[in-house]
FIGU-906853 format. One record per residue (C-alpha): residue in one letter; x, y, z; residue number from 1. Coordinates in Angstrom, 3 decimals, decimal comma, always signed. Layout:
% residues N
atom code:A&px:X&py:Y&pz:Z&pos:NUM
...
This chain:
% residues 157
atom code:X&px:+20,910&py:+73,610&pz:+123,034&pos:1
atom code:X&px:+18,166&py:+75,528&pz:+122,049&pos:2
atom code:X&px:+18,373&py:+74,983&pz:+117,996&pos:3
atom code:X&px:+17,579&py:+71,337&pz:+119,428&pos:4
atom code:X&px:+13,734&py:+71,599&pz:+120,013&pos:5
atom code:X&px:+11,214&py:+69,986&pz:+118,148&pos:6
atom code:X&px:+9,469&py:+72,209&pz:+115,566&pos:7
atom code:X&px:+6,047&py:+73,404&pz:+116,696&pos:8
atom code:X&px:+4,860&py:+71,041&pz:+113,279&pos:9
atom code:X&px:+6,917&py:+68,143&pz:+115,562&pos:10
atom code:X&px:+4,813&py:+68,881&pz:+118,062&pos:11
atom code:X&px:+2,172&py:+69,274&pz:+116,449&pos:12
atom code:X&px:+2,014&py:+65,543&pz:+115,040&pos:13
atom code:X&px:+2,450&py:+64,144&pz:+118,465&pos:14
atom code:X&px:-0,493&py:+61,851&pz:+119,925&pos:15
atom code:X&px:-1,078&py:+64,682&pz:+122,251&pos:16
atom code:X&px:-0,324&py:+67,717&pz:+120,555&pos:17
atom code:X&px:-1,691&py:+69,781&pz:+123,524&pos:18
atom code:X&px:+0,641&py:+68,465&pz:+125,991&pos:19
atom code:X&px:+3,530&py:+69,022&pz:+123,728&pos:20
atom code:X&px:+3,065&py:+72,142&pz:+123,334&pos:21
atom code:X&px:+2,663&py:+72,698&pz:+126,815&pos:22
atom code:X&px:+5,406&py:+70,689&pz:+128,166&pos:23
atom code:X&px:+8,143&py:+71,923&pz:+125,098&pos:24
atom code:X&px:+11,259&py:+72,063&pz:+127,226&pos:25
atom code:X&px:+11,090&py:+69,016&pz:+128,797&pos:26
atom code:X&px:+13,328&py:+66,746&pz:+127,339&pos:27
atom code:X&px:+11,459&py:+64,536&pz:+125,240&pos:28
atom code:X&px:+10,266&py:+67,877&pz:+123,565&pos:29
atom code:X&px:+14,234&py:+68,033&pz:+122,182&pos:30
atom code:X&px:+16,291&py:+66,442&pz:+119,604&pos:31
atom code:X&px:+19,190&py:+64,606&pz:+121,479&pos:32
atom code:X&px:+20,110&py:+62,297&pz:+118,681&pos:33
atom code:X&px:+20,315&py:+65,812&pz:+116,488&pos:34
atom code:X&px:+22,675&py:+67,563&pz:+119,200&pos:35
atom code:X&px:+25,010&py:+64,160&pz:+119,030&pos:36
atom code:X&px:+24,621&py:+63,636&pz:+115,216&pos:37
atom code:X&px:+26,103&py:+67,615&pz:+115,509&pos:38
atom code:X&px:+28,700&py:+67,379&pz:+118,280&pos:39
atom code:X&px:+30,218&py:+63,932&pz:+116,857&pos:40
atom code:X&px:+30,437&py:+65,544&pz:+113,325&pos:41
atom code:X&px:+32,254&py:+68,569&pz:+114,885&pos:42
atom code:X&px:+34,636&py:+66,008&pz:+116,605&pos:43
atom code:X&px:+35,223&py:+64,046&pz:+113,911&pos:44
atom code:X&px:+35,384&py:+66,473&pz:+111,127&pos:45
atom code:X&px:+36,817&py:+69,423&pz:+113,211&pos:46
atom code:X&px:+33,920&py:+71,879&pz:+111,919&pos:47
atom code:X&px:+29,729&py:+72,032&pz:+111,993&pos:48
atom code:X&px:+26,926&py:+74,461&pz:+110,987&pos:49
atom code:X&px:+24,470&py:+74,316&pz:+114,369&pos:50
atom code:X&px:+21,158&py:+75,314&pz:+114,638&pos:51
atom code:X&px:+20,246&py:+78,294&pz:+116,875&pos:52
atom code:X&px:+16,225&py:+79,251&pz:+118,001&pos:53
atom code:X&px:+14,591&py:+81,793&pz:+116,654&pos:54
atom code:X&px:+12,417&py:+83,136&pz:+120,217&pos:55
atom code:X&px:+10,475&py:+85,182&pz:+117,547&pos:56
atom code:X&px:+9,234&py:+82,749&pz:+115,485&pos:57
atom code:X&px:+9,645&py:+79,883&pz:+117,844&pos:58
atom code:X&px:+11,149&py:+77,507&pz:+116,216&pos:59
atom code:X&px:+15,042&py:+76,098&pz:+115,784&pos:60
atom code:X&px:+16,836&py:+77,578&pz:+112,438&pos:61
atom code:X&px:+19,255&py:+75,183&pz:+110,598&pos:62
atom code:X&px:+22,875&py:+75,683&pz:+110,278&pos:63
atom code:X&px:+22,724&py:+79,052&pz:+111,303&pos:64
atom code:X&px:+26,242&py:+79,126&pz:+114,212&pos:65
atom code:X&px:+29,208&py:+77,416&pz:+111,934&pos:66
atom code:X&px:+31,639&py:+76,686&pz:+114,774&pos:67
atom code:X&px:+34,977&py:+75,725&pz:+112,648&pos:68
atom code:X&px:+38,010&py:+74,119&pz:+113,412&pos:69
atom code:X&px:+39,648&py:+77,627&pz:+114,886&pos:70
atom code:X&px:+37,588&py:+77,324&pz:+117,635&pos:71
atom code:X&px:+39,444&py:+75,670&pz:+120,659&pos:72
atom code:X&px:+37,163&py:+75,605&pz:+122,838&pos:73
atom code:X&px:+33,034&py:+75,118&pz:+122,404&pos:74
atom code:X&px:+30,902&py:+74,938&pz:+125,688&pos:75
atom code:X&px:+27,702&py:+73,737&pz:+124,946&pos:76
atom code:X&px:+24,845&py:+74,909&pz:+127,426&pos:77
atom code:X&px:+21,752&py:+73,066&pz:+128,034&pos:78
atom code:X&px:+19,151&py:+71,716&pz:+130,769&pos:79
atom code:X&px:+19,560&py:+68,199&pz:+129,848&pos:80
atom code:X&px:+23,339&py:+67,551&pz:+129,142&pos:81
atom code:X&px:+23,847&py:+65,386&pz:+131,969&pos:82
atom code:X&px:+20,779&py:+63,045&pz:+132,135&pos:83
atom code:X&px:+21,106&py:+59,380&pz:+132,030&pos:84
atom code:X&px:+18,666&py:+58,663&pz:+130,023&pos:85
atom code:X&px:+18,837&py:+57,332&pz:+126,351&pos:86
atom code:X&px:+20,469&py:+59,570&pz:+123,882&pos:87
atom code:X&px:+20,584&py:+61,796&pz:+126,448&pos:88
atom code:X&px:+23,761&py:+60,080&pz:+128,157&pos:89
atom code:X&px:+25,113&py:+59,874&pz:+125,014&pos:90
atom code:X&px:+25,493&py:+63,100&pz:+124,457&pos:91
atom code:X&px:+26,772&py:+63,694&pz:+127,532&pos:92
atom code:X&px:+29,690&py:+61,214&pz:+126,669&pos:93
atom code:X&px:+30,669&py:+63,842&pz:+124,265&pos:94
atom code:X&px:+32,261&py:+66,348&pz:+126,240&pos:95
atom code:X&px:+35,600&py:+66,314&pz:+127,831&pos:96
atom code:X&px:+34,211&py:+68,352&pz:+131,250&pos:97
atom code:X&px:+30,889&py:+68,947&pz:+132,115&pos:98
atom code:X&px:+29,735&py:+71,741&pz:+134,504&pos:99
atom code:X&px:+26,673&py:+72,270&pz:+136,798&pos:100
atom code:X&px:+25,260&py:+75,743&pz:+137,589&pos:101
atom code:X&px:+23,814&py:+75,004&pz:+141,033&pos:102
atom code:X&px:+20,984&py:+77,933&pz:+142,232&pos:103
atom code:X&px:+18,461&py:+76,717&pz:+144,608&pos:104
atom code:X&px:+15,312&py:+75,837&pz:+143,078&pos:105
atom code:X&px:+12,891&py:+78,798&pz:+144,449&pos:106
atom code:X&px:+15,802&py:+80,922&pz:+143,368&pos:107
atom code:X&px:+15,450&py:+79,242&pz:+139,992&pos:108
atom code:X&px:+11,603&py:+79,204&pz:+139,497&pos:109
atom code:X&px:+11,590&py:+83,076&pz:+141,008&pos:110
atom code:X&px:+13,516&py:+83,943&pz:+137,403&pos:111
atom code:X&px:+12,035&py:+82,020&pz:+135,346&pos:112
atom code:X&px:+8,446&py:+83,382&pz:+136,540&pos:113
atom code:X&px:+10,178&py:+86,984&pz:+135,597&pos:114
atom code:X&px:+11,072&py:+85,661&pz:+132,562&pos:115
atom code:X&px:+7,716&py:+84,725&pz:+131,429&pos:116
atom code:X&px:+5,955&py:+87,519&pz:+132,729&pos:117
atom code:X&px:+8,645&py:+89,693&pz:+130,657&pos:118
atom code:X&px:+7,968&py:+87,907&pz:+127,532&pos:119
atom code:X&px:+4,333&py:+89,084&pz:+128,077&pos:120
atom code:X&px:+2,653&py:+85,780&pz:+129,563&pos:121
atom code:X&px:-0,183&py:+87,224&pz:+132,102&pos:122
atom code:X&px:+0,970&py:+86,390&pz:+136,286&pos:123
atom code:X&px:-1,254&py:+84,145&pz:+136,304&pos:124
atom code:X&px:-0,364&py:+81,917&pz:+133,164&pos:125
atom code:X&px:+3,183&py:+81,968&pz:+133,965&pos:126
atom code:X&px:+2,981&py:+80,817&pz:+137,888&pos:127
atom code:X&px:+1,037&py:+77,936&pz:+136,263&pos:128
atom code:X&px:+3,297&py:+76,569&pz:+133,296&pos:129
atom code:X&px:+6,147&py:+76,820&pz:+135,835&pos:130
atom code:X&px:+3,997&py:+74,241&pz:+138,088&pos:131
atom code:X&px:+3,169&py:+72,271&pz:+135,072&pos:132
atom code:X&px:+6,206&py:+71,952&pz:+133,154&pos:133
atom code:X&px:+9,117&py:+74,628&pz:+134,570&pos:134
atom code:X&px:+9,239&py:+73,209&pz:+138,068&pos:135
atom code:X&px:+9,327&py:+68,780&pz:+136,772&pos:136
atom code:X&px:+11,951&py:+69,898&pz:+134,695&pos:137
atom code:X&px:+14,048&py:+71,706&pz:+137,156&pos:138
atom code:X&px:+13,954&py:+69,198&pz:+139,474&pos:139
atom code:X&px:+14,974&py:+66,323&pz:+136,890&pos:140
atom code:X&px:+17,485&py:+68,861&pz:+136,194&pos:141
atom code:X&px:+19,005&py:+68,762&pz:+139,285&pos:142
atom code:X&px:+18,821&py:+64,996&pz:+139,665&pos:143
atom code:X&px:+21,815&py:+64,981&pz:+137,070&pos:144
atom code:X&px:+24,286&py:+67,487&pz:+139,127&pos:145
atom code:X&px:+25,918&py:+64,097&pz:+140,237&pos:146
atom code:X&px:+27,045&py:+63,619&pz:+136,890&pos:147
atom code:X&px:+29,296&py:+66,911&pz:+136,691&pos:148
atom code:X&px:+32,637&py:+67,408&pz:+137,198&pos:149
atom code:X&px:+32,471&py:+70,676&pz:+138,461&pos:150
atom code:X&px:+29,342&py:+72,151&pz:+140,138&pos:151
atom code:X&px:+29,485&py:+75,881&pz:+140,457&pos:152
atom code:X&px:+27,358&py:+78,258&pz:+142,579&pos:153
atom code:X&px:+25,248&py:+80,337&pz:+140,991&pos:154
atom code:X&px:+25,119&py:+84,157&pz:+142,410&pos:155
atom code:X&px:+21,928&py:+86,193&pz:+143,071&pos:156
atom code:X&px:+21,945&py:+89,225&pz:+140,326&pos:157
């Protein structure tokens, strides 16, 4: 789901371009009606070119995965997939099972804080965009787990 962001110009042009920035990955820092324009072509026409994110430059890059008709299967991953919301449930109509990858929130936040600090954000910066923005999105996150079909245990590695 990650070819689905905004572009950092997107955000950019918001009212508070600040707060965009600082809040991309929340869901209204995505592209659901994108994602569905994508997964309803793929249905309908049996193939699609989908955009992937480049971590490097930051930013999605069009039509880079071509999933074609060969392909039997296509999960789609995402943090938003099963929200209510707008577009957002829409999309979720889509797919013919949806799964839940349950972990326990500190569990969660614990690997995402390694995550930044491995990506090179200082301790300090990292604890506090996971208070900010990684923590209100987790938990609206797992607000939508009663919208699965399966929920699955996630392991400690």
């Amino acid at each position: 789901m990650d070819g689905f962001h905004l572009y950092r110009s997107q955000l950019d042009a918001m009212e508070n371009p600040e707060e965009a920035h600082a809040r991309r990955g929340a869901p209204w820092t995505f592209s659901p009606t994108l994602l569905l324009r994508c997964l309803e072509k793929l249905r309908n026409e049996g193939s699609v070119y989908a955009p992937s994110f480049d971590h490097g430059v930051g930013d999605p890059v069009e039509d880079d995965i071509f999933v074609s008709s060969q392909h039997k299967v296509v999960i789609v991953e995402g943090n938003y997939l099963l929200l209510e919301d707008g577009t957002w449930k829409d999309v979720s109509s889509m797919f013919d099972e949806k799964w839940f990858i349950d972990v326990d929130i500190d569990t969660a936040m614990q690997r995402v804080l390694k995550r930044h600090i491995s990506t090179g954000k200082p301790p300090d910066v990292a604890k506090w965009r996971i208070e900010y923005n990684d923590q209100p999105n987790a938990e609206l996150i797992i607000e939508s787990k009663k919208n699965a079909d399966l929920v699955i245990r996630s392991i400690n590695f």
